[in-house]
C-alpha positions in Angstrom: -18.8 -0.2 -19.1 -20.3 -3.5 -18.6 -18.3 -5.9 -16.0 -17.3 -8.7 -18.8 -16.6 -5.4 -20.9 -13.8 -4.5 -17.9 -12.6 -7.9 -17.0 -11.8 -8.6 -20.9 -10.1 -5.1 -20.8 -8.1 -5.9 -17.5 -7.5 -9.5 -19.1 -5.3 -7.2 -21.8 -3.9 -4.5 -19.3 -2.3 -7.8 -17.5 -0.6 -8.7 -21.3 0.9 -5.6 -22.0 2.2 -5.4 -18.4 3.7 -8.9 -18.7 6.1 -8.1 -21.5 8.4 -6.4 -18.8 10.4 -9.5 -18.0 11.0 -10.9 -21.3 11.9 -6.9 -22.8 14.4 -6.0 -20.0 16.1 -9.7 -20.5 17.1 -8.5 -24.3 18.6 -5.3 -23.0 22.2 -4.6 -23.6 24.0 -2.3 -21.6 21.3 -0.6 -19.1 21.3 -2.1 -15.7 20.3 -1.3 -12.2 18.3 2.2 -11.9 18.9 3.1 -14.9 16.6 0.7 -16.5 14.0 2.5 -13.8 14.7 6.2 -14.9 14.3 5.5 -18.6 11.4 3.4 -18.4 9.7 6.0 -16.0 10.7 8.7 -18.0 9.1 7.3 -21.4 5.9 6.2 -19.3 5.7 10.4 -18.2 6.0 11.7 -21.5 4.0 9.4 -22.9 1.4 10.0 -20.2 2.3 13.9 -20.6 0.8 13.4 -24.6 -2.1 11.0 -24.0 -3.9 13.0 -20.6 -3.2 16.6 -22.5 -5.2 14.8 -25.4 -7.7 13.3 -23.4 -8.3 16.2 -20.6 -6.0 19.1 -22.0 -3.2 20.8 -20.5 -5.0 23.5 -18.6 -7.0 20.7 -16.9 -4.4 18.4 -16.5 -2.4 21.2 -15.0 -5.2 22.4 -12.8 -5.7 18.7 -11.3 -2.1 18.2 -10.4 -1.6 21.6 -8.9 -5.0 21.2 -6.7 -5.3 17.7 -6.0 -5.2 16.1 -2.7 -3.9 13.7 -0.4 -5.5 11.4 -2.1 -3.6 12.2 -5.3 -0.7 12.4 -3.5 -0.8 8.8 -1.6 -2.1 7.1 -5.1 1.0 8.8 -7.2 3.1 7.7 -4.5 1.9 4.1 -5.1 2.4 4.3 -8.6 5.9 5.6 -7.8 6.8 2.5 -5.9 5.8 0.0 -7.9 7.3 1.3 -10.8 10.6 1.4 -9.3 10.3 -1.6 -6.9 9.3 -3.5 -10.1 12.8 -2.9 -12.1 15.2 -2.6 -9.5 13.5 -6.4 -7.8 13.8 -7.1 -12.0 18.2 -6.7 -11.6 18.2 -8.2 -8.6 16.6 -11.3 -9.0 14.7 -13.6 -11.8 11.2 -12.6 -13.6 9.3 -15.7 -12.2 10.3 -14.8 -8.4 9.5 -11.4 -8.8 6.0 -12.2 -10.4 5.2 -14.9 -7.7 6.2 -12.2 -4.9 4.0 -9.9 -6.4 1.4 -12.0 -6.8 0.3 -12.1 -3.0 -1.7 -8.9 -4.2 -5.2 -10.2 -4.1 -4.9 -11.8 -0.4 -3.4 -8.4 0.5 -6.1 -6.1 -1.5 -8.9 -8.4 0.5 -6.9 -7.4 3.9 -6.6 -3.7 3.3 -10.0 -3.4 1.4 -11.7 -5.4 4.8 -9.6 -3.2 7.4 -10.1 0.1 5.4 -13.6 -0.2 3.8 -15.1 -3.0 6.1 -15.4 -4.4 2.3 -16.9 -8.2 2.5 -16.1 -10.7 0.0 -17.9 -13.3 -1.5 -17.2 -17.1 -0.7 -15.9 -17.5 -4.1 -13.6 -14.6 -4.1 -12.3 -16.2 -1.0 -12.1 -19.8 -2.4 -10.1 -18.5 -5.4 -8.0 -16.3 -3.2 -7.4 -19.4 -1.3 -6.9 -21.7 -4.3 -4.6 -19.2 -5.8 -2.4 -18.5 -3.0 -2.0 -22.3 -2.7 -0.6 -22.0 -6.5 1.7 -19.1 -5.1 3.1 -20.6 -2.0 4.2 -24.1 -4.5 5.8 -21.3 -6.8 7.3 -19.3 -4.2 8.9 -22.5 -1.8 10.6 -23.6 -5.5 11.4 -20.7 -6.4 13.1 -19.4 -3.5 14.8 -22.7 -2.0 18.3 -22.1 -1.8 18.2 -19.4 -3.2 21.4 -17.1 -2.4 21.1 -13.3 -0.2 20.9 -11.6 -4.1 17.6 -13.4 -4.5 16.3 -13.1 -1.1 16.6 -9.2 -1.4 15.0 -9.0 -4.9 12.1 -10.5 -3.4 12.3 -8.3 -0.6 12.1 -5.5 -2.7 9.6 -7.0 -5.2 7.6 -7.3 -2.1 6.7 -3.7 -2.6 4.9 -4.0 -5.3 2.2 -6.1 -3.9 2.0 -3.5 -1.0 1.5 -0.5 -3.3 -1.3 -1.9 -5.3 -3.4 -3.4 -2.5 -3.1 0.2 -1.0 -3.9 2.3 -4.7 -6.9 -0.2 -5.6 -8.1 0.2 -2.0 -7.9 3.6 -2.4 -9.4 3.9 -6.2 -12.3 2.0 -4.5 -13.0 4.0 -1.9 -13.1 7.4 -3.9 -15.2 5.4 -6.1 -17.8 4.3 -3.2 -17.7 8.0 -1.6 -17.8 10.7 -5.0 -19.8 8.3 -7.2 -19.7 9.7 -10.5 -17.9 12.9 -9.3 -14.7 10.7 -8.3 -11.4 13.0 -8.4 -9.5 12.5 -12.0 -7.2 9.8 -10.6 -5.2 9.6 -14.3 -3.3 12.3 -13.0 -1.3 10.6 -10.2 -0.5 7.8 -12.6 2.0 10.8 -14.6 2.8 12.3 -11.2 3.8 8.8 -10.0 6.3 8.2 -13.5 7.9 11.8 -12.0 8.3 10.6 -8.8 10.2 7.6 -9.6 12.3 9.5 -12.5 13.3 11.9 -10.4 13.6 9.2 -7.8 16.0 6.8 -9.9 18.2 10.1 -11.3 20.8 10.6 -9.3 21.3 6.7 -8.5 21.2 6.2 -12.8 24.4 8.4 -13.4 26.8 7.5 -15.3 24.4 6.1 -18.0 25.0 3.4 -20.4 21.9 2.5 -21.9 22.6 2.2 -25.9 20.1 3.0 -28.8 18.9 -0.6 -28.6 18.4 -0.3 -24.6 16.3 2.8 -25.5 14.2 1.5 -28.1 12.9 -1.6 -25.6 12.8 1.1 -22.3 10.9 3.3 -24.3 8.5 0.4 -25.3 8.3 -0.6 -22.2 7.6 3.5 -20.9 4.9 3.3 -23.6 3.0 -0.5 -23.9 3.9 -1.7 -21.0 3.3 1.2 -18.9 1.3 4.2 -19.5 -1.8 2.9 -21.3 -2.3 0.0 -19.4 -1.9 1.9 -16.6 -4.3 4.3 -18.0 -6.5 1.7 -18.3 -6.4 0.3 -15.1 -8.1 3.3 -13.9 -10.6 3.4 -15.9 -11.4 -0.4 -14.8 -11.2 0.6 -10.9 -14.5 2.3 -11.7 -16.4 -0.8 -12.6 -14.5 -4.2 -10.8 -13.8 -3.9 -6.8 -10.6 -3.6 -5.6 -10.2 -7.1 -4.6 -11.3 -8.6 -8.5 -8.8 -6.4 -10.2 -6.1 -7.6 -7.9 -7.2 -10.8 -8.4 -7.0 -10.1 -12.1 -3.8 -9.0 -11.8 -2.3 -12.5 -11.0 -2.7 -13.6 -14.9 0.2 -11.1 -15.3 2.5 -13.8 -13.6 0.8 -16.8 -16.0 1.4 -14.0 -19.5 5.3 -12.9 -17.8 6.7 -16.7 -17.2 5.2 -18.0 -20.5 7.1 -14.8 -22.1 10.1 -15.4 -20.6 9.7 -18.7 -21.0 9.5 -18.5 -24.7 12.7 -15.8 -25.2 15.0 -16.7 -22.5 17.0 -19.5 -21.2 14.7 -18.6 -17.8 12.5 -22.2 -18.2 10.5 -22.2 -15.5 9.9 -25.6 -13.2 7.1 -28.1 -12.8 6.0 -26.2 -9.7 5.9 -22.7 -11.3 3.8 -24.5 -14.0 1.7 -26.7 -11.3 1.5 -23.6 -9.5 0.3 -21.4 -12.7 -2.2 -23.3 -13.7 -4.0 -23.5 -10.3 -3.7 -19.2 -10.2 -5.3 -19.8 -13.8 -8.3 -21.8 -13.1 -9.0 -19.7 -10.3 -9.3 -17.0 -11.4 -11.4 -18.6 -14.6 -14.1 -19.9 -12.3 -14.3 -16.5 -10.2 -14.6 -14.5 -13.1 -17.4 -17.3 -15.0 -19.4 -17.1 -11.6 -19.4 -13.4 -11.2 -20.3 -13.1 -15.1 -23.2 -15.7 -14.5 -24.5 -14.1 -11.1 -24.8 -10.4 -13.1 -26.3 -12.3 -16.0 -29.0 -14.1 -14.0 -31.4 -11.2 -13.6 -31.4 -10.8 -17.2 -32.2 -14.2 -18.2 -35.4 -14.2 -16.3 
């Protein structure tokens, strides 16, 4: 895969992850963890379907029962941000969970550095910099005022950030040590839905989700969750850990312009201020990488 090939397909990962806000805002009954177990539970069986398809079940079933720590510590990432995501979701609005877990890049740089002595170039900087200046305008609006309820959704959106600077960092690494014999890390991606089904159980019970609620979670199990999920990990194989982070942020631009568009949840001049300035960032990193890998070609 070419890298323009994997930053278009990241470009539409981030869209189908975006619907999230704007889906569980049309819900009517499901609340708290139960929106989490549902959701998780359509993302495993659809996952269950798609990897016996693509690997079969005896392989599939062979890679779970032998894999790692390394399958282990990525399935527990993808545990935790599926469940931080929802439950932060309840607690709090769409655009101040998006803005918290926006911070991803800056922290995918810090872990990538510590962990991999990875070095970034000056413009991957400069639009980490640029967008966390578009964050922190977002974030100080967002969050003045705001009341404990808030405070903790953010706390536990702050998760999500956490868990993905941590699983790209990882994805990279396997990616920079095994070469083409990298572990099959689509598997942690199902054992991760598990996890945070089994997880959410308990704390989902009673339920009350109606046929409606379990048309959108399973949607949102389905398009928002296990094939661009999928697909995320087939990108980690060709954009460093850092880039697909940075990618990532266009999820926050795609979840307030849904939400926007389907709520009552307008957003302010400083989430749009701060929005376009993610944006443009990431629009001139991406057109200076493009141009640097096209150079050779050209002469």
């Amino acid at each position: 895969m070419s890298h323009r090939r994997a930053v278009l397909l990241m470009i539409a990962v981030t869209l189908m992850w975006s619907i999230a806000g704007i889906v569980t805002r049309h819900l009517d009954n499901a609340t708290g963890f139960e929106l989490t177990f549902w959701r998780s539970l359509f993302n495993a069986v659809a996952l269950v379907l798609m990897l016996g398809w693509l690997r079969g079940p005896a392989v599939l079933w062979g890679t779970l029962r032998s894999g790692g720590r390394a399958l282990w510590l990525s399935a527990v990432c993808w545990a935790t941000m599926f469940t931080a995501f929802m439950v932060a979701l309840t607690l709090t609005d769409v655009a101040n969970v998006l803005v918290t877990m926006a911070i991803a890049p800056l922290l995918t740089a810090l872990v990538a550095r510590a962990a991999l002595d990875h070095r970034l170039p000056r413009r991957t900087w400069a639009a980490i910099v640029v967008a966390g200046a578009g964050i922190a305008w977002m974030y100080g609006a967002r969050l003045g005022g705001a009341d404990a309820r808030h405070w903790v959704g953010t706390a536990v959106a702050l998760c999500v950030p956490v868990a993905a600077a941590v699983n790209w960092t990882l994805l990279q690494h396997l990616r920079g040590r095994h070469g083409d014999q990298m572990p099959d890390m689509l598997a942690p991606v199902l054992l991760g839905a598990l996890l945070s089904a089994a997880a959410t159980l308990p704390l989902s019970w009673p339920f009350h989700a109606s046929t409606h609620d379990l048309a959108l979670l399973g949607l949102l199990g389905v398009v928002q969750l296990a094939i661009p999920c999928l697909l995320a990990v087939r990108v980690s194989q060709v954009l460093s850990a850092p880039e697909i982070s940075l990618l990532a942020l266009l999820e926050v631009v795609f979840g307030v312009a849904w939400v926007w568009l389907g709520t009552q949840e307008a957003p302010s001049i400083a989430v749009l201020g701060g929005g376009m300035m993610v944006l443009g960032a990431l629009t001139l990193n991406e057109w200076l990488a493009l141009r640097r890998d096209a150079g050779p070609a050209l002469h």
